[in-house]
N, C-alpha and C positions, 0 to 999 in steps of 0.2 A: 847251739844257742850263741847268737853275738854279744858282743862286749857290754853292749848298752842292758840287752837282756839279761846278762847277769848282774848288774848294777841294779835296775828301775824292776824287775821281773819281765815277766813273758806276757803283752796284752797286745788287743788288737792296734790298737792306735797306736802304736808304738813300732811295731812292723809293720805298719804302714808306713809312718812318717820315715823311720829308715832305709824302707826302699827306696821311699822318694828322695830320699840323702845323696844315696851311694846313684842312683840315674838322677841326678837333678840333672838341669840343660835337655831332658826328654821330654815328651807330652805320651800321656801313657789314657789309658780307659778302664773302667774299674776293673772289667772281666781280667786284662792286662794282668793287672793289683793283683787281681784273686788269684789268678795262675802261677803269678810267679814268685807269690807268699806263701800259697799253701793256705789263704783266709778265704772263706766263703762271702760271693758276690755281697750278700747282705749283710755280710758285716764287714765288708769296706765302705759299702755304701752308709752305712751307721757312723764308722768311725774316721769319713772324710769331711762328712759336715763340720762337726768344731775345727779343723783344718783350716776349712773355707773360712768358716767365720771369723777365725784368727787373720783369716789374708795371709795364711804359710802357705796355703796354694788357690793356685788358681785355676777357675772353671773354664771349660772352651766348651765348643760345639761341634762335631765334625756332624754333615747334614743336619737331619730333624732331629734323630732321639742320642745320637750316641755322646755323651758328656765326657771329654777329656779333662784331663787334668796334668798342672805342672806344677811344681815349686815356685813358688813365688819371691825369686832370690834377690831382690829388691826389698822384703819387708825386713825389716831391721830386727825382728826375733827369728826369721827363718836365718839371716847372716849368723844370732849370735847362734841358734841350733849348730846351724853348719859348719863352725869353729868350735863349738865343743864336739862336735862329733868328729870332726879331722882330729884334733888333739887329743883329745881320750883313745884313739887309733893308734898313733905316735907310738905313747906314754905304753899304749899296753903291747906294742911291736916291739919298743927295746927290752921290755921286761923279758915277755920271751925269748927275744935275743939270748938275753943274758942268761935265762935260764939252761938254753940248749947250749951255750958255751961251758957254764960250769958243770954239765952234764957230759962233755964232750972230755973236759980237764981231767974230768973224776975217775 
């Protein structure tokens, strides 16, 4: 479970939106998503729409049917996503830092 997931819980949109975090600068396709989430096609596809319509990512086309998609890291709420999501990284890297030091002292 990642950081964000033990904070907000465990739901679909939410591991989506953080894959698309951690590969922003990629263009990816839902099957992509699903494979590399562990979410079934149809509920990426469910839970990339509010995405879209947010304008946190963007739709492409590769030929006729296959719809890709990227972060849209130009929108001013995927920026502030993408700063709280490096930061809350940080914040919870030095903790455990610190934890395995004082684990190490002991």
């Amino acid at each position: 479970m990642s950081e964000i997931e033990q904070i907000f819980g465990r739901n679909a949109q939410l591991i989506v939106l953080e894959y698309l975090i951690r590969n922003r600068g990629t263009t990816t396709y839902l099957s992509g998503i699903a494979e590399e989430t562990g979410l079934s096609h149809s509920s990426v596809a469910r839970v990339i729409e509010p995405l879209l319509e947010m304008n946190i990512v963007k739709e492409g086309k590769m030929g006729k049917q296959i719809r890709t998609f990227t972060l849209d890291e130009a929108n001013e709420v995927t920026k502030l996503l993408i700063r709280f999501h490096d930061e809350l990284n940080k914040i919870l890297e030095k903790k455990v830092s610190k934890e395995h030091e004082t684990k190490a002292k002991g």
